[in-house]
C-alpha positions in Angstrom: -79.2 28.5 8.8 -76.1 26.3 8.9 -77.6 23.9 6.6 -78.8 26.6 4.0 -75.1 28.0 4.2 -74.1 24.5 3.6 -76.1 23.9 0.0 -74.5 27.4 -0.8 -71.3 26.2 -0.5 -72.5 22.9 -1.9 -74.0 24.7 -5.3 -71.0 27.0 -5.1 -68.7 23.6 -6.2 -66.8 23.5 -2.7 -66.1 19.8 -2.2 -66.8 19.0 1.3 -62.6 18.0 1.6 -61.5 21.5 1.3 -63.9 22.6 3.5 -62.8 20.5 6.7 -59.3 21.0 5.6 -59.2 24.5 5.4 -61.3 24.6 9.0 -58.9 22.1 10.2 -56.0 24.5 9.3 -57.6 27.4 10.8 -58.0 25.6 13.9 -54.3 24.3 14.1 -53.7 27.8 13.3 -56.0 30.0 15.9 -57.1 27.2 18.2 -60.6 28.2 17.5 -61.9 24.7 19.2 -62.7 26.2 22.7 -64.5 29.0 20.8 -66.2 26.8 18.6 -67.4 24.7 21.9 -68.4 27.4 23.6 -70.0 29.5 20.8 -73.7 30.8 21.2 -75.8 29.4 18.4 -76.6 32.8 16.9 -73.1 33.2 16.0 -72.9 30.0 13.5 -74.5 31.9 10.8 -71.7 34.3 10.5 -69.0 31.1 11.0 -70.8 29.4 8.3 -69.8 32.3 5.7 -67.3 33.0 7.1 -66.0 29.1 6.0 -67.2 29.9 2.9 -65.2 32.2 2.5 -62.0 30.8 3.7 -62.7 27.9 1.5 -63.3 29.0 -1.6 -59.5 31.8 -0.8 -57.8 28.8 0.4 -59.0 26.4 -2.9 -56.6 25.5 -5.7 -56.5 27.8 -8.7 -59.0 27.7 -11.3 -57.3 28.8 -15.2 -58.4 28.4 -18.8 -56.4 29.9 -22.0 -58.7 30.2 -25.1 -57.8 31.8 -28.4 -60.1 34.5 -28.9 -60.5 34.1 -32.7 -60.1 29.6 -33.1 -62.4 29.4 -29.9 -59.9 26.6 -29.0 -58.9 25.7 -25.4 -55.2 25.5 -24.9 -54.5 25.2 -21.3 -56.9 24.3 -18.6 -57.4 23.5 -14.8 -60.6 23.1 -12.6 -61.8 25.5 -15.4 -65.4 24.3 -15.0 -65.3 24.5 -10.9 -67.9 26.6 -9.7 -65.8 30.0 -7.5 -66.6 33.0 -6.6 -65.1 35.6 -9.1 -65.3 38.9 -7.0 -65.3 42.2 -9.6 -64.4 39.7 -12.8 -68.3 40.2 -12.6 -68.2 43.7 -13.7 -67.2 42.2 -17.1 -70.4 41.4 -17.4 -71.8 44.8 -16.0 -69.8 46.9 -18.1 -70.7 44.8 -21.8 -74.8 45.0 -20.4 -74.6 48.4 -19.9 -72.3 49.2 -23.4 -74.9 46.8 -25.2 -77.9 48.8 -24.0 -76.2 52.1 -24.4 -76.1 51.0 -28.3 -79.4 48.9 -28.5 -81.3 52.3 -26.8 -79.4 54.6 -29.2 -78.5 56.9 -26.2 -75.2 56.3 -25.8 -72.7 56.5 -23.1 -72.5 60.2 -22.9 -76.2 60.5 -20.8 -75.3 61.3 -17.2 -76.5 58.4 -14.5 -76.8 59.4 -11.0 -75.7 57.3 -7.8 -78.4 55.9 -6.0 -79.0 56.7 -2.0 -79.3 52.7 -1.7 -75.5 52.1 -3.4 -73.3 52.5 -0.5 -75.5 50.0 1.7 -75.3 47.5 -1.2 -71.4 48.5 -2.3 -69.6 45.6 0.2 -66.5 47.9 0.5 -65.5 51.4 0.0 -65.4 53.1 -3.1 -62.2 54.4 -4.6 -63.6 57.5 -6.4 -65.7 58.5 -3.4 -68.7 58.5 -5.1 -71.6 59.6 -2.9 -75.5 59.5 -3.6 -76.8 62.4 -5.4 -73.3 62.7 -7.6 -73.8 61.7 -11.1 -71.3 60.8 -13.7 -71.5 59.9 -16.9 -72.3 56.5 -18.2 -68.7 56.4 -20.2 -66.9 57.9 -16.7 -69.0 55.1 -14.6 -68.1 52.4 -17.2 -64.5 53.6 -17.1 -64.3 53.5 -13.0 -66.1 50.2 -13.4 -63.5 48.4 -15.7 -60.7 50.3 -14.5 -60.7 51.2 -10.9 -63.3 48.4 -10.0 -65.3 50.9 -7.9 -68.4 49.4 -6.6 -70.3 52.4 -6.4 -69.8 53.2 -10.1 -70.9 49.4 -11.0 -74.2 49.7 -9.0 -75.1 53.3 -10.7 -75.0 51.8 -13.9 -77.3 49.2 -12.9 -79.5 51.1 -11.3 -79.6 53.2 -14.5 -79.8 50.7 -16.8 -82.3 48.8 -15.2 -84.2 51.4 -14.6 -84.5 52.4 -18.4 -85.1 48.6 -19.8 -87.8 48.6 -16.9 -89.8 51.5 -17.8 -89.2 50.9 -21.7 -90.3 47.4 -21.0 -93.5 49.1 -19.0 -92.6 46.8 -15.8 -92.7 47.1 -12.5 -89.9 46.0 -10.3 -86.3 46.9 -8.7 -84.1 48.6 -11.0 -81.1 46.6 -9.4 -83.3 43.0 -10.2 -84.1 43.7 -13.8 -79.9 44.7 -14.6 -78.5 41.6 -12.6 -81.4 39.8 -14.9 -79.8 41.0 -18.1 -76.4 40.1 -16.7 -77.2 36.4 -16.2 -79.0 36.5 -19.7 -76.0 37.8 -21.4 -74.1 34.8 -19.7 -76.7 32.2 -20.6 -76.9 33.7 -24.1 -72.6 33.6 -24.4 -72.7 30.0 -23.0 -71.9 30.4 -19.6 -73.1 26.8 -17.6 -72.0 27.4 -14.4 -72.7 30.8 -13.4 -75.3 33.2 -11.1 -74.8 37.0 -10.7 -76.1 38.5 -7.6 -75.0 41.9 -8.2 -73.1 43.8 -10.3 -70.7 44.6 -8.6 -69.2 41.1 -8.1 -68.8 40.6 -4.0 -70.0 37.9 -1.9 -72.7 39.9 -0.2 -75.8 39.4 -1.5 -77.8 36.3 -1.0 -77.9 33.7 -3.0 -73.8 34.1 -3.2 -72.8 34.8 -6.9 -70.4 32.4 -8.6 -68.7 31.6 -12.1 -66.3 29.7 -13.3 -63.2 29.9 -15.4 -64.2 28.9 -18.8 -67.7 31.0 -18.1 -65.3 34.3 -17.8 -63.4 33.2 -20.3 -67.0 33.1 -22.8 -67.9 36.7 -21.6 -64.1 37.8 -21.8 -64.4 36.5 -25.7 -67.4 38.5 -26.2 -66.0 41.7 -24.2 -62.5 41.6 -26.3 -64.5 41.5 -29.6 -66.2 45.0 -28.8 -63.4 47.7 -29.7 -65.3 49.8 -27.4 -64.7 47.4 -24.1 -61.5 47.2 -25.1 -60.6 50.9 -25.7 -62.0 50.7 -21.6 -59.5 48.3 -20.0 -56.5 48.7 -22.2 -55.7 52.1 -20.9 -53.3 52.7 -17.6 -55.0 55.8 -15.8 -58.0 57.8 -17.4 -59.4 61.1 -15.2 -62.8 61.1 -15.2 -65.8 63.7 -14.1 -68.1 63.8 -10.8 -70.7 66.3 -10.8 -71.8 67.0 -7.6 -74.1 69.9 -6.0 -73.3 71.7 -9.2 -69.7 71.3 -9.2 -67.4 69.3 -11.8 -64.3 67.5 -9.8 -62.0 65.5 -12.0 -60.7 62.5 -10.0 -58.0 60.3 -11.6 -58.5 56.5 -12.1 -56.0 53.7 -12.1 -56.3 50.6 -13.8 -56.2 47.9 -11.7 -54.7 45.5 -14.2 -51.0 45.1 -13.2 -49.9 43.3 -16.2 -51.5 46.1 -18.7 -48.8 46.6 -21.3 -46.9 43.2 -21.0 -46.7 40.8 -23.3 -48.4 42.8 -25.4 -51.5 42.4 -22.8 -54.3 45.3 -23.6 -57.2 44.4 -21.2 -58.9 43.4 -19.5 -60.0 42.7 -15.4 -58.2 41.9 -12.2 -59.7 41.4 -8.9 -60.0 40.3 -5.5 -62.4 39.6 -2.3 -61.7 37.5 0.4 -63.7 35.0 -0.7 -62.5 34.9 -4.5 -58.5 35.2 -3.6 -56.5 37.1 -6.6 -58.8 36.6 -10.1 -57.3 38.0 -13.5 -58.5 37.5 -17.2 -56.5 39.0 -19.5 -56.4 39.1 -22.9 -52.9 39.3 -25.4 -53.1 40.1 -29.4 -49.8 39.4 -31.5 -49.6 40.5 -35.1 -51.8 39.7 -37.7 -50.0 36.5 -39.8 -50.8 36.0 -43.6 -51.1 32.2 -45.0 -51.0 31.0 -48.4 -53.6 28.4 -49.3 -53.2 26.1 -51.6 -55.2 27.6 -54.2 -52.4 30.9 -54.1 -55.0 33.0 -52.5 -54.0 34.1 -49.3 -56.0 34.5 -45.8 -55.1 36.7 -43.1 -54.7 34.9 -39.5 -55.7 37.4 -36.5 -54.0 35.9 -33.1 -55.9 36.8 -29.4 -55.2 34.7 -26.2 -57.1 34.8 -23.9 -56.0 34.1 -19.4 -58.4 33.4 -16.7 -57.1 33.0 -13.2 -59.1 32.6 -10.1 -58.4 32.0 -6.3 -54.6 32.4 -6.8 -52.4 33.8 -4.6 -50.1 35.5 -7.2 -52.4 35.9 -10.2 -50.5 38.5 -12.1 -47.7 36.1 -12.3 -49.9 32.9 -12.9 -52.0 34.7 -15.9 -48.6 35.5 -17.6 -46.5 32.0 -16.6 -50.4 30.6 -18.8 -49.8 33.4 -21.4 -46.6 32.1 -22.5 -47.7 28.7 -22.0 -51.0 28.8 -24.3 -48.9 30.6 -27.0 -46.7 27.5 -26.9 -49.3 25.2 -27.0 -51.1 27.8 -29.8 -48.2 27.6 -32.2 -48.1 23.8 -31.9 -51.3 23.5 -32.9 -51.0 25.8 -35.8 -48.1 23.8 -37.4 -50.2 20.9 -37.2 -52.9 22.1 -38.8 -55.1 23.1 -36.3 -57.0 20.0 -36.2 -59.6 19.6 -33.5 -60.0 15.8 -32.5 -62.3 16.1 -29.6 -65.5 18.9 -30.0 -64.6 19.4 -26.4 -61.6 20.7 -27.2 -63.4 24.5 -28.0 -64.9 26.5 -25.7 -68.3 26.4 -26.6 -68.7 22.4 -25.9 -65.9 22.5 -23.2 
């Protein structure tokens, strides 16, 4: 079991350093050595995750800022480092689930119900207090998804979802399987390298552990931003939505989880945070539309989107907005120049 744990953290991008030094620290801390001596063997499992987890919160910061329209990478760090990303995964929950709402032609008005399995599967409480046999709409489950980051809401549109693309698809199979499926398709198809969703609700507790990176958020952040729908989702501050359960509507209210929502002109779109992940942020800035004139006198109109990703920090609110300003900078230096791209590596897709 140990050494399975240890080719998780392995694939997971941990570099055996941090690992020993963030063990080390904990035992400087705690004095966990006479525990560790003494410690029946059936407990290492749950030490080895559990130094998973510490390492990966106690890792330096992973960032990337992208222009959403150029494609062009601005400011990066350990961007291609291989984390967990916690609930930055329901990015790519909520665009499956709005992309089969419009490839089925149902929509998002249909109502989904919560399955008896979610709150086994949920990894933590769920802020609406969404209980099997409610059901809510796909919009209202999207909304709490994006939003209020409840699990429970995440995991009924899966199960919904998957169900449907199962049964129009005339295959057997777990409902859960076949929607994590489409989630890792969506990120292969975006250009995602380093990634592997386990769940759609982003924690570390399923097995294999789920992991992304940076730049692979960044990719399914693009794609999210450029659906006026998603964004219509995250750019809002608090949004009541309906349960119906044994017959009876309740309206609960949901808060958006995004702190900076409204700064900087910021309109969307994720924030989260396990143990395992630390604080995680993308979020996504659009400054007015500018209008150049070429050199033939015709004139082209300039869009202008940045886009933040943050994971593992310990302040990420403050980090995503300290790289906001810096990839503007860095954005309006490369404009005056010409935008000229020296190195292919320079833009997302070949980054």
């Amino acid at each position: 079991m140990r050494r399975a744990r240890k080719e998780e953290v392995q694939e997971a991008g941990i570099h055996r350093e941090k690992r020993v030094a963030g063990l080390a620290e904990a035992v400087k801390h705690d004095g966990y050595i006479p525990f560790l001596t003494f410690m029946p063997r059936f407990l290492f499992p749950v030490l080895a995750t559990w130094c998973l987890m510490a390492s990966l919160a106690a890792a330096q910061s992973a960032v990337i800022v992208v222009d959403a329209f150029n494609r062009k990478v601005h400011v990066a760090g350990n961007a291609n480092a291989k984390r967990a990303v916690g609930g930055l995964a329901k990015i790519a929950t909520g665009m499956v689930a709005l992309d089969w709402a419009e490839a089925s032609r149902v929509g998002v008005g249909v109502l989904a119900p919560v399955p008896a399995y979610a709150p086994q599967i949920a990894g933590g409480a769920s802020p609406l207090g969404l209980q099997p046999g409610d059901s809510m709409t796909l919009r209202d489950l999207i909304y709490a998804t994006m939003m209020g980051s409840d699990n429970i809401a995440a995991i009924t549109l899966g199960d919904f979802v998957g169900r449907d693309h199962l049964a129009r698809l005339r295959r057997s199979g777990h409902p859960m399987d076949e929607f994590v499926r489409q989630m890792n398709q969506l990120a292969k198809r975006e250009g995602c390298k380093g990634t592997r969703f386990t769940n759609p609700h982003g924690e570390e507790n399923s097995r294999p552990v789920p992991y992304s990176t940076a730049s692979d958020i960044a990719r399914l952040t693009v794609y999210a931003v450029s659906r006026p729908a998603m964004r219509f989702y995250t750019n809002q501050s608090s949004r009541s939505v309906t349960i119906y359960r044994a017959g009876q509507q309740i309206s609960v209210p949901v808060s958006n989880t995004n702190q900076l929502l409204g700064v900087d002109r910021i309109d969307g779109v994720k924030a989260a945070s396990t143990y395992a992940s630390g604080g995680c942020c993308a979020i996504s800035a659009e400054r007015p539309s500018t209008v150049q004139v070429q050199a033939d006198n015709t004139s082209h109109i300039y869009r202008h989107r940045m886009i933040v990703v943050v994971l593992g920090s310990a302040n990420p609110f403050q980090e995503a907005r300290g790289l906001l300003y810096q990839g503007w900078a860095a954005y309006d230096r490369w404009l005056a120049a010409g935008r000229p791209i020296t190195n292919k590596k320079q833009m997302l897709a070949d980054f």
